[in-house]
Each structure stands twice: as C-alpha cells, then as structure tokens.
DRENLUMVEX-798485 format. One record per atom (N, C-alpha, C, O): residue in one letter; z negated, x negated, y negated. Coordinates in steps of 0.2 Angstrom, whole numbers, plus 5000, padded with zeros to 4 digits. Atoms other than C-alpha are relative to their C-alpha. Example, Ala and Ser with C-alpha at 12.3 -4.5 7.8 and 13.67 -1.06 7.14 Angstrom:
! DRENLUMVEX-798485
a500049965006a496149385022a500049964994a499749914995s500150045006s496449325005s499750044995s499650014989
! end
This chain:
! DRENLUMVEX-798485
x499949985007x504250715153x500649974997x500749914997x499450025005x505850705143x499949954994x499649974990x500250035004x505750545132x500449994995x501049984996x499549975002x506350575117x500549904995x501149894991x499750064999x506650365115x499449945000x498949934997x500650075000x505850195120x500049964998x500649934997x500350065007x504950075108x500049945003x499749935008x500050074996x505449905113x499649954993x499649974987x500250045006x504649745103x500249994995x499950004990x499750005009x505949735089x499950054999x499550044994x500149935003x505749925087x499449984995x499550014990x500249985003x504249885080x499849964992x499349984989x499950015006x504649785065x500250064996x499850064992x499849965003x505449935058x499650074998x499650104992x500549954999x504050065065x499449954993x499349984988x500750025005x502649945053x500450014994x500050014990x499650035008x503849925037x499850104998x499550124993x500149925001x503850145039x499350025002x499150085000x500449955003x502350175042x499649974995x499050004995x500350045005x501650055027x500350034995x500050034990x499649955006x502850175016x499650075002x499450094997x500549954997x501850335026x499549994996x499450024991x500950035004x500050235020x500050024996x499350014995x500149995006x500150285005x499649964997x499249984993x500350025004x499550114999x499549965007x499549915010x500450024994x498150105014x500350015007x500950025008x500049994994x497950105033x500149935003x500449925009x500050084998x497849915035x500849964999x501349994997x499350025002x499149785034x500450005006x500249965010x499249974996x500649835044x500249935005x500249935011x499850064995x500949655050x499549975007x499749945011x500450014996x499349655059x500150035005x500150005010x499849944995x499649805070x500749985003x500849995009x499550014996x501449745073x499949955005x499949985011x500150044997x500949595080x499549995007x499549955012x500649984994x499549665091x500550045006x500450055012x499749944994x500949805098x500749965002x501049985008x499750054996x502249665101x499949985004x500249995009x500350034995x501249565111x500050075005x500550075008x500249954994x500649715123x500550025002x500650015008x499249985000x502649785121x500249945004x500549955010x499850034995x502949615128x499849985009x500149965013x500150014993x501849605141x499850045006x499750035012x500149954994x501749765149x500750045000x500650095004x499449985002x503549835145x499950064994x499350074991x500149995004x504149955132x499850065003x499850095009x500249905000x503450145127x500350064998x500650074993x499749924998x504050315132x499850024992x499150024991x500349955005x503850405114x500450075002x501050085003x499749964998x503850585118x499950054995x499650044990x500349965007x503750755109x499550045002x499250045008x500849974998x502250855108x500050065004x499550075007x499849964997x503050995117x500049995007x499850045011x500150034994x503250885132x499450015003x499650045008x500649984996x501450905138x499650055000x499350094996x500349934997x500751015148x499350034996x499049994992x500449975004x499551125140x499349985002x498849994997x500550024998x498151065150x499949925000x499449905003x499950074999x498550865148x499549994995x499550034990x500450035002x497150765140x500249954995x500249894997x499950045004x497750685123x499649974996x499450004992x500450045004x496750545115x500349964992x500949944993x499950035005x497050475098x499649925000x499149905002x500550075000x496550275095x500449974992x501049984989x499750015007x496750205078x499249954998x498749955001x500650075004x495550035066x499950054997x500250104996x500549965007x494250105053x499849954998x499649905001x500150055002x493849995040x500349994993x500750034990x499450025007x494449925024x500449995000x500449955004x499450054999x496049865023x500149934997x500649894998x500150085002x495349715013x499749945004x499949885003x500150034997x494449665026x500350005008x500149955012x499850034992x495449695042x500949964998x501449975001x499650045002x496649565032x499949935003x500349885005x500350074999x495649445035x499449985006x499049935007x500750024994x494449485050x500750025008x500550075010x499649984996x495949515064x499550015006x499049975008x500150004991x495649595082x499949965003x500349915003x499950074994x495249485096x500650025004x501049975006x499549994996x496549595106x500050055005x500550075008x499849974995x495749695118x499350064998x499150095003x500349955003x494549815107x500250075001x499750115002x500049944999x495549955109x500150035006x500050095007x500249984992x495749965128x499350005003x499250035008x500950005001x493749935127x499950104998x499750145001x500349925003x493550095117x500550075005x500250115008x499949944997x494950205126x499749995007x499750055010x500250014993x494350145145x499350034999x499150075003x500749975000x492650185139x499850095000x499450135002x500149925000x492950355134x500550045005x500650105004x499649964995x494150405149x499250015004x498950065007x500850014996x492250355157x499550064997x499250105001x500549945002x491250485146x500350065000x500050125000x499849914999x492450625148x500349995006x500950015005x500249974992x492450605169x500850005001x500950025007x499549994997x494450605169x500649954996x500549944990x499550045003x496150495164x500250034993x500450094993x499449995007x496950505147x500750015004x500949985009x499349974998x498650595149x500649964995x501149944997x499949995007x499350545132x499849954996x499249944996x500450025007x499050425118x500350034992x500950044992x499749985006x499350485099x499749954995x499349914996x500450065007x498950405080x499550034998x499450094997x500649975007x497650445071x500450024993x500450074990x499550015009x498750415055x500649965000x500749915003x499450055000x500550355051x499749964994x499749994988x500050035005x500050225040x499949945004x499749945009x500050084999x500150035040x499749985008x500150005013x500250044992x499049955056x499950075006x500150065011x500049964996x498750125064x500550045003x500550075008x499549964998x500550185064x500249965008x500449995013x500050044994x500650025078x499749985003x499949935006x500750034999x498750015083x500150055009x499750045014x500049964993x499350145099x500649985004x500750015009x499450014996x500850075105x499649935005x499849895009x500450094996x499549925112x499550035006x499349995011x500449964995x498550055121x500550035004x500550035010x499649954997x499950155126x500449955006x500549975012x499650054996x501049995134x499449965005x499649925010x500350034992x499549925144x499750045005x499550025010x500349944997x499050085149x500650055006x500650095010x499349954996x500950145156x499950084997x500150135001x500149934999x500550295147x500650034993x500750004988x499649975008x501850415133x499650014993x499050034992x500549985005x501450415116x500350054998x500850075001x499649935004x501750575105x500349994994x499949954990x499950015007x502750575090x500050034997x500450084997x500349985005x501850615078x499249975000x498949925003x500550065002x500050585071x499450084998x499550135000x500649935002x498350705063x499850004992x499350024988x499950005009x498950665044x500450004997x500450024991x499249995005x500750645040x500149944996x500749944994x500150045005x500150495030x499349965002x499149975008x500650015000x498550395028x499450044997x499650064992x500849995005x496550455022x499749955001x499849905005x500450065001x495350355020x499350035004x498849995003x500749994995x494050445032x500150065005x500450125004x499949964995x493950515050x500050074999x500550105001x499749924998x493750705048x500650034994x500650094992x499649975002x495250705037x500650015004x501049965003x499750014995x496450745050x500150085002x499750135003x499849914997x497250915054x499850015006x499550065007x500349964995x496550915070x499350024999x498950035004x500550005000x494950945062x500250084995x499750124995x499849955000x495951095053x499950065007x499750115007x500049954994x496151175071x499349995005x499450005011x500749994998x494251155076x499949945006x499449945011x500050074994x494550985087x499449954998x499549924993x500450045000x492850885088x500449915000x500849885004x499850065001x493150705082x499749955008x499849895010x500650044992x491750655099x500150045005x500450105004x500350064999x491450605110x500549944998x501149935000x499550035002x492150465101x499749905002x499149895003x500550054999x491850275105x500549924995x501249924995x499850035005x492050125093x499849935004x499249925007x500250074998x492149945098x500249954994x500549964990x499850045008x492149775085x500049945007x499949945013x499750054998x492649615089x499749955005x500049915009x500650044998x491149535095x499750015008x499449975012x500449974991x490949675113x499750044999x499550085003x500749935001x489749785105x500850075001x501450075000x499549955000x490349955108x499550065001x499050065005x500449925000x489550145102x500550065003x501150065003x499749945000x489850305108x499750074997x499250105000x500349965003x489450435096x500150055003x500350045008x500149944999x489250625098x499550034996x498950024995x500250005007x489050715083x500050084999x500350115004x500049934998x488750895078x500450034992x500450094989x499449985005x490150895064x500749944998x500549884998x499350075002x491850775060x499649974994x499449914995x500750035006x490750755043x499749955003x499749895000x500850044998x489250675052x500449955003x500049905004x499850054994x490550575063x500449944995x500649894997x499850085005x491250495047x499549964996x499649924992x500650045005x489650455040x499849945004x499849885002x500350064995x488750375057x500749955000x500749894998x499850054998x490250285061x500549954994x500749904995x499950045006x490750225045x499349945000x499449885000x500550034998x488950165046x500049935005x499949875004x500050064994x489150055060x500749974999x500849915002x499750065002x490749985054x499949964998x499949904999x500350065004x490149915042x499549945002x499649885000x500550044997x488649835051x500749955005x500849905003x499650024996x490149785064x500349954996x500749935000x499750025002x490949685051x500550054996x501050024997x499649975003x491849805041x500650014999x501050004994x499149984996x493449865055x499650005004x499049965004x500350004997x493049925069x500850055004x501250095002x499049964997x494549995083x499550065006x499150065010x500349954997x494150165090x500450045003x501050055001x499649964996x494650295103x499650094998x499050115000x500749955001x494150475097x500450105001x500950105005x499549945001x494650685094x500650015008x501250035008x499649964994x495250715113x500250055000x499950084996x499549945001x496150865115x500450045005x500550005010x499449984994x497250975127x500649994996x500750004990x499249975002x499150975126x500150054997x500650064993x500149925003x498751155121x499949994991x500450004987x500350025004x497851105107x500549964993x500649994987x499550055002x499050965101x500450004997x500549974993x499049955001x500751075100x499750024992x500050014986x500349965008x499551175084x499949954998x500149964992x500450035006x498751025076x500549944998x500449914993x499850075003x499850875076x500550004995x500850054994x499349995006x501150835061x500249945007x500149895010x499850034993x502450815073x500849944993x501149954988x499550045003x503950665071x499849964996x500149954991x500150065007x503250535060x500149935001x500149894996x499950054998x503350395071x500750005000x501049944998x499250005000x505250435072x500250014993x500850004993x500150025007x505050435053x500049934997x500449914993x500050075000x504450265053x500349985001x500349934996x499750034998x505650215062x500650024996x500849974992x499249975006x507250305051x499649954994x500049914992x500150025006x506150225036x500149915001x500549884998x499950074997x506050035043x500750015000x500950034994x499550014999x507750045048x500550024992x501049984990x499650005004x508550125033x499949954994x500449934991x500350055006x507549995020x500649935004x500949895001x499950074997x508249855034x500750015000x501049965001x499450015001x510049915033x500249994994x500749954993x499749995007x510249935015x499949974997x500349964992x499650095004x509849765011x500449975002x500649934998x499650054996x510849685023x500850014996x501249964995x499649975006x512249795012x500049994994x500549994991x500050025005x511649754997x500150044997x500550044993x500149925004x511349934992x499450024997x499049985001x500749985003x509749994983x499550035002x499350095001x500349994994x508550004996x499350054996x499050095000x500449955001x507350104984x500250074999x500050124999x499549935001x508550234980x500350055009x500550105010x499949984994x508850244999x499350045004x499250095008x500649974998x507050275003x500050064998x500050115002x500149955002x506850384991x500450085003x500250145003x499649914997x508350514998x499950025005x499950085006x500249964991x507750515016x499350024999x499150065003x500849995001x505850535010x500250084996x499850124996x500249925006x506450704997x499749984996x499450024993x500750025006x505350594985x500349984993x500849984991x499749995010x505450584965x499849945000x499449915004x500250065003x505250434958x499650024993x499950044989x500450005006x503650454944x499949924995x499649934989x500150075004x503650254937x500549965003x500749965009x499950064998x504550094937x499649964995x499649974989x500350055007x503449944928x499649945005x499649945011x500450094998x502449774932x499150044998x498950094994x500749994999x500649784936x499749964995x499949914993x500250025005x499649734922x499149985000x498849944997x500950005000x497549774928x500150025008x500550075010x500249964993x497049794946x499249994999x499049944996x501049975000x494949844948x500250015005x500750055005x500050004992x494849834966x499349985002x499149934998x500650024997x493149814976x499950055008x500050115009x500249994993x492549814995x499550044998x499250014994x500649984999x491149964994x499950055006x500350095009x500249954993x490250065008x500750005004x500950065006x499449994996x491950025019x500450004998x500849965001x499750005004x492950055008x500349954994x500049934989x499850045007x494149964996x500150064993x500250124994x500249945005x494050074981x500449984991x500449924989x499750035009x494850044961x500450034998x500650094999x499349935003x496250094952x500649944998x500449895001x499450045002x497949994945x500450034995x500650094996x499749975007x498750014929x500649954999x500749895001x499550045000x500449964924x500450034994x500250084992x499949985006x501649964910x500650005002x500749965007x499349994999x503450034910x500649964998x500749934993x499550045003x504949944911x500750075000x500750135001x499349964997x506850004911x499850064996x499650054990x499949935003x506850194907x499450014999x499450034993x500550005001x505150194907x499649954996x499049954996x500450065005x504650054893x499950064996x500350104994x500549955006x503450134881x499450035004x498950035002x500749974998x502450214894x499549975006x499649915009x500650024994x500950194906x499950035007x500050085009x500249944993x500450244921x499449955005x499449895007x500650064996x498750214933x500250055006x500550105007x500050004992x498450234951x499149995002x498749945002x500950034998x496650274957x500049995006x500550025008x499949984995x496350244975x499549985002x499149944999x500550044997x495150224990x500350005007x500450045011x499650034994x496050135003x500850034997x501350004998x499249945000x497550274999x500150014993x499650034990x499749975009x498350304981x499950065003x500150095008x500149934998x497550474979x500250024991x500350084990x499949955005x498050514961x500249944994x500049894991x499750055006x499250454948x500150034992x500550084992x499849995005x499150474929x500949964996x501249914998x499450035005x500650434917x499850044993x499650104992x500250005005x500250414898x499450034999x499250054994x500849985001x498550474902x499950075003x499450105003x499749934997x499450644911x499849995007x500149955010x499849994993x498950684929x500750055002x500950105001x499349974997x500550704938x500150015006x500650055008x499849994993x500250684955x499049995005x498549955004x500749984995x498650724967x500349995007x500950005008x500050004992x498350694987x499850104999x499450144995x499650014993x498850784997x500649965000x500649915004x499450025004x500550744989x499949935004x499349915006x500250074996x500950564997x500349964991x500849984987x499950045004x501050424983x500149935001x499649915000x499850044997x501750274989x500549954994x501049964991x499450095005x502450074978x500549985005x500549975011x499750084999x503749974981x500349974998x500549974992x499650075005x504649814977x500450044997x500550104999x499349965005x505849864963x500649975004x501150005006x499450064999x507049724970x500050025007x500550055009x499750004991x506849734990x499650065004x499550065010x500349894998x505949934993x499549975004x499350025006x500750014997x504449835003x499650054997x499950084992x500549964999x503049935003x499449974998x499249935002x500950035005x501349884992x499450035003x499450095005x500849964997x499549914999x499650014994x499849994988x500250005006x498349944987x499649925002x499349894997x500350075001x497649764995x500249964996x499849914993x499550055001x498949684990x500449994992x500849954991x499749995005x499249744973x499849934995x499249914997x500150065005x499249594958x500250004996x500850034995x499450035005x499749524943x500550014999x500749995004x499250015002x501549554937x500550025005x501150005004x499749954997x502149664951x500550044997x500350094994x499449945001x503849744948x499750065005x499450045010x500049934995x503649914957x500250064999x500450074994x499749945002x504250074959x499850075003x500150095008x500749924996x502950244963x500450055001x500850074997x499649944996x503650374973x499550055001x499050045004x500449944996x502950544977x500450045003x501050055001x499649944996x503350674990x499750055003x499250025004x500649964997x502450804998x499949985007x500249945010x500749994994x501150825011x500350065004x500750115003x499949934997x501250925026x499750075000x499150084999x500349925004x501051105023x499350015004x498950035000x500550014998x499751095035x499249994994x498750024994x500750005005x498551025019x500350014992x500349974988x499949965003x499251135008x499450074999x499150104994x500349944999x498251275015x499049994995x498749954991x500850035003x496251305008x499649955004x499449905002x500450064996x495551225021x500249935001x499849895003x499950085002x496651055019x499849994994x499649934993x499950045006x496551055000x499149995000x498949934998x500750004998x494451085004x500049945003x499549915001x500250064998x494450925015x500449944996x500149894996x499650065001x495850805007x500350024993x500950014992x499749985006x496050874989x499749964996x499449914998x500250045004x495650794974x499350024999x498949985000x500849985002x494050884970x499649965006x499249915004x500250054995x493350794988x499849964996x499349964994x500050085001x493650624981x499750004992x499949964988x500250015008x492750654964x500350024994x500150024988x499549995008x494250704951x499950095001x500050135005x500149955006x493950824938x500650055001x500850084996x499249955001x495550934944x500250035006x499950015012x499749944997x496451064953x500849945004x501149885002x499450024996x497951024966x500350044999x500350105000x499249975000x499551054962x500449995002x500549934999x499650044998x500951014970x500350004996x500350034990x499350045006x502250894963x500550044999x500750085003x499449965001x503650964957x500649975002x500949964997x499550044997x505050874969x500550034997x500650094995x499349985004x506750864961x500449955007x501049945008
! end
C-alpha cells in the first residue's frame, strides 16, 4: 500500500492539538491520547498513514476509539493496554486478522487513541474517521449512514473486564454499552463497526487525520511567528468567526456518561454589548447569540484562546476565559435526511430545524 506519510512521536503533538479543534469541544482531552500514542509510536516504530483507496476491497477495517465523558477520562487515565485487549479480542470473534485500523472520531483522545493500536499491531491507519468531527454517542457515525453494524463490537476498562456486545441496531449498541461504561467507571476503550475496504471507500470522511496535522502545525507555526494563530485557523478551517468574549457562567454536570451543560459568555472587542451561550453534551451542539440561534450540529462549533488559538474542551471551560467560537461545516455526508435524523438538533432535544451556517 502507497503511504500517503508516517506519523512519528513528534508528529503527534500536532495530530492532538488538531484533532482538539475537530472535537468540537469533546472527544477527551487531547494530552491523554498523545501520550498513550507516543509511547507505543516509541516503542514499536512509526505509523504508515494511508488513504482509504489504498485498500483492497475485501480488506478487514476496524475502527478503535474511549467512550465515556470527557470529565472523567481526565482524571481516570488508561492502564495502557485496554485497547489491544479489545482489538485482539475482536480479531477472535470475527475468526480472521484486522487488515486496517481507523478512528472512530477526529476529536481530542480518539484522534490518537488508534495510532497505539496501529503501531503495536504493525498495521496502516486510514486517513480519515466516521464523523469529520466529534458526537457524543456511538451510532453517530457515517458508517451507520451506509448500513455498517457497529457489532460485534468489544469494550475493555481498566480493571481487565472486557464485553462483547452484539446488538440488533447501532441504537441498542449505544444504550447497552454506554450502560456498561458507566458501571466500568465511566470510559471505557473499545474496538467496533468492522468493515470491508469496499465498505470504507463509501462511508469514511476521508483526510482528517491529515487535517489534524495541517491544523496543529499551522497553530504551531504561527506563534513561533508571532502571527495571529486564530485568524490562521480560521482560513485553513473555511470557518466564520460567531463570538469573541470571556466566559461568565459554565453549568456543567457528569450524567448518564455524559458531561452535559451549557456556557454563556459576554462580548468583548467588536462584540461588547452582546451575549452568546453554547449548549453541549460532550460536544458544542448549538450556539445562540443575543438569545438568536445561529449555529446547530452538524455544523462543527469549536473555542479558542483569544491570545494563543489553543483549543477549549467543554471540560475545561471556566471563569474568565478569553475565547473565540468558530463555526464551519459538517461533512455533507450529515447534511443529507438520514444525517440530520441521527445527528441533528431535534435528536439532542432543541426546539429547531437545521440549517446550515452561512460561511463567509
């Protein structure tokens, strides 16, 4: 297979910084996942990332990615070898080797939760992912758009326990195993949604790890210049700027798995006079201004530093935060009825219709 380039240990300070701007807010904290895919990056050499094109049409792609809150897998870290637990165990229930590793999600700990599987395994990852972005539960995922079973899927926690579900809808596979994360401590590292090459080529949003990496890398060039690292994001991302202001109220709460709340903030700069809130669960799914909805999921909604274009979680949001809200679109993929039906605002409870942003 043609690689289209290899992820060495430094690469992936870059790879966590972009995919924490991907997150939309969630997908765990970024430093976690770096540190789990350095080590392995160092101990087993670097990863072949290849394109989805690359593999044959009957080749055996696995996806591996944490489930969980992101409030708690801040503070419950991996032992280290949970995720070769869960993919070893499912090369076992489907009788033949994984060809392939992919992401679940480019977002925070998941965007470098596969580079740990893929480098001790000697195997190519795909660049790209089954959201373009973070959600905040397993059957939101394009490959559930193209009729891909999320099972047999299998989940390990930190402790050795280890399930293997088999479920008779994606639905039913994010209720039970949301269920058992929680019981597990609430995170849990899983290998799920196998696949052919065939398969793969139709459902993946392709390039986002190679995303990642242009967005890390541009953030880390453009301070070293002493150039305006939010304005640099912004042009490579196509993204609007909706707010700049300081954090004023964060309502945040761990429930059923989920971190869940909203964050409200008062305008500075061009923007003094006005408000603007941010509801999310795990993921910024929707932002008012002056009490105006302006931007809905699918759309990606993503903070950062005002001062140094870091990237904000909703964990992580506090007090007196300068910041600066970006929106961009979504892949067209959850565009269509059947995305805005899985991953639209009406899902997640709000009173409202999807409309895309209006990108300038």
């Amino acid at each position: 297979m043609k690689t289209l380039r290899t992820i060495h240990a430094e690469d992936l300070e870059d790879i966590a910084i972009g995919g924490a701007i991907l997150g939309t807010g969630g997908g765990g904290d970024p430093y976690v996942g770096k540190l789990m895919a350095q080590e392995a990056i160092r101990k087993h050499g670097p990863v072949k990332l290849i394109d989805v094109e690359e593999l044959p049409d009957d080749a055996l792609v696995v996806p591996v990615c944490m489930m969980g809150a992101p409030t708690v897998m801040t503070e419950k870290l991996p032992q280290g070898d949970e995720l070769m637990n869960a993919f070893r165990q499912l090369e076992k229930v489907l009788g033949r080797k994984i060809d392939a590793v992919l992401c679940g999600e480019a977002g925070g700990i998941n965007s470098t939760t596969p580079f740990v599987v893929a480098a001790a395994c000697g195997l190519p990852l795909v660049d790209g992912d089954g959201m373009g972005r973070a959600y905040p539960e397993l059957q939101m995922e394009t490959f559930t758009l193209h009729g891909v079973s999320a099972t047999p899927m299998v989940l390990c926690d930190d402790k050795g326990n280890s399930l293997v579900l088999e479920t008779v809808s994606n639905g039913w596979t994010e209720r039970l195993a949301r269920a058992a994360t929680v019981e597990m401590g609430g995170s849990a590292l899983l290998a799920f949604y196998p696949m052919s090459g065939e398969v793969a080529k139709k459902a993946v949003v392709r390039g986002t790890l190679s995303l990642c990496v242009n967005l890390g890398r541009t953030l880390r060039e453009t301070r070293t210049a002493h150039a305006d690292p939010v304005a640099a994001i912004t042009k490579l991302l196509g993204a609007s700027v909706i707010f700049s202001g300081r954090v004023t109220d964060v309502d945040r709460r761990t429930i059923g798995g989920f971190a869940r709340g909203s964050a409200r903030f008062d305008g500075l700069d061009e923007w003094k006079g006005h408000s603007f809130k941010l509801d999310f669960q795990n993921e910024f799914l929707m932002a008012e201004r002056d009490g105006r909805i302006i931007c809905t999921t699918p759309d990606l909604i993503t903070l950062l530093e005002a001062e140094t274009g870091a990237p904000v979680t909703a964990d992580s949001l506090r007090y007196g935060l300068r910041l600066v809200a970006l929106a961009f679109p979504c892949n067209p993929q959850w565009q269509t009825p059947a995305g805005i039906a899985l991953v639209g605002p009406r899902y997640f409870g709000y009173d409202t219709d999807y409309r895309p942003y209006a990108f300038t």
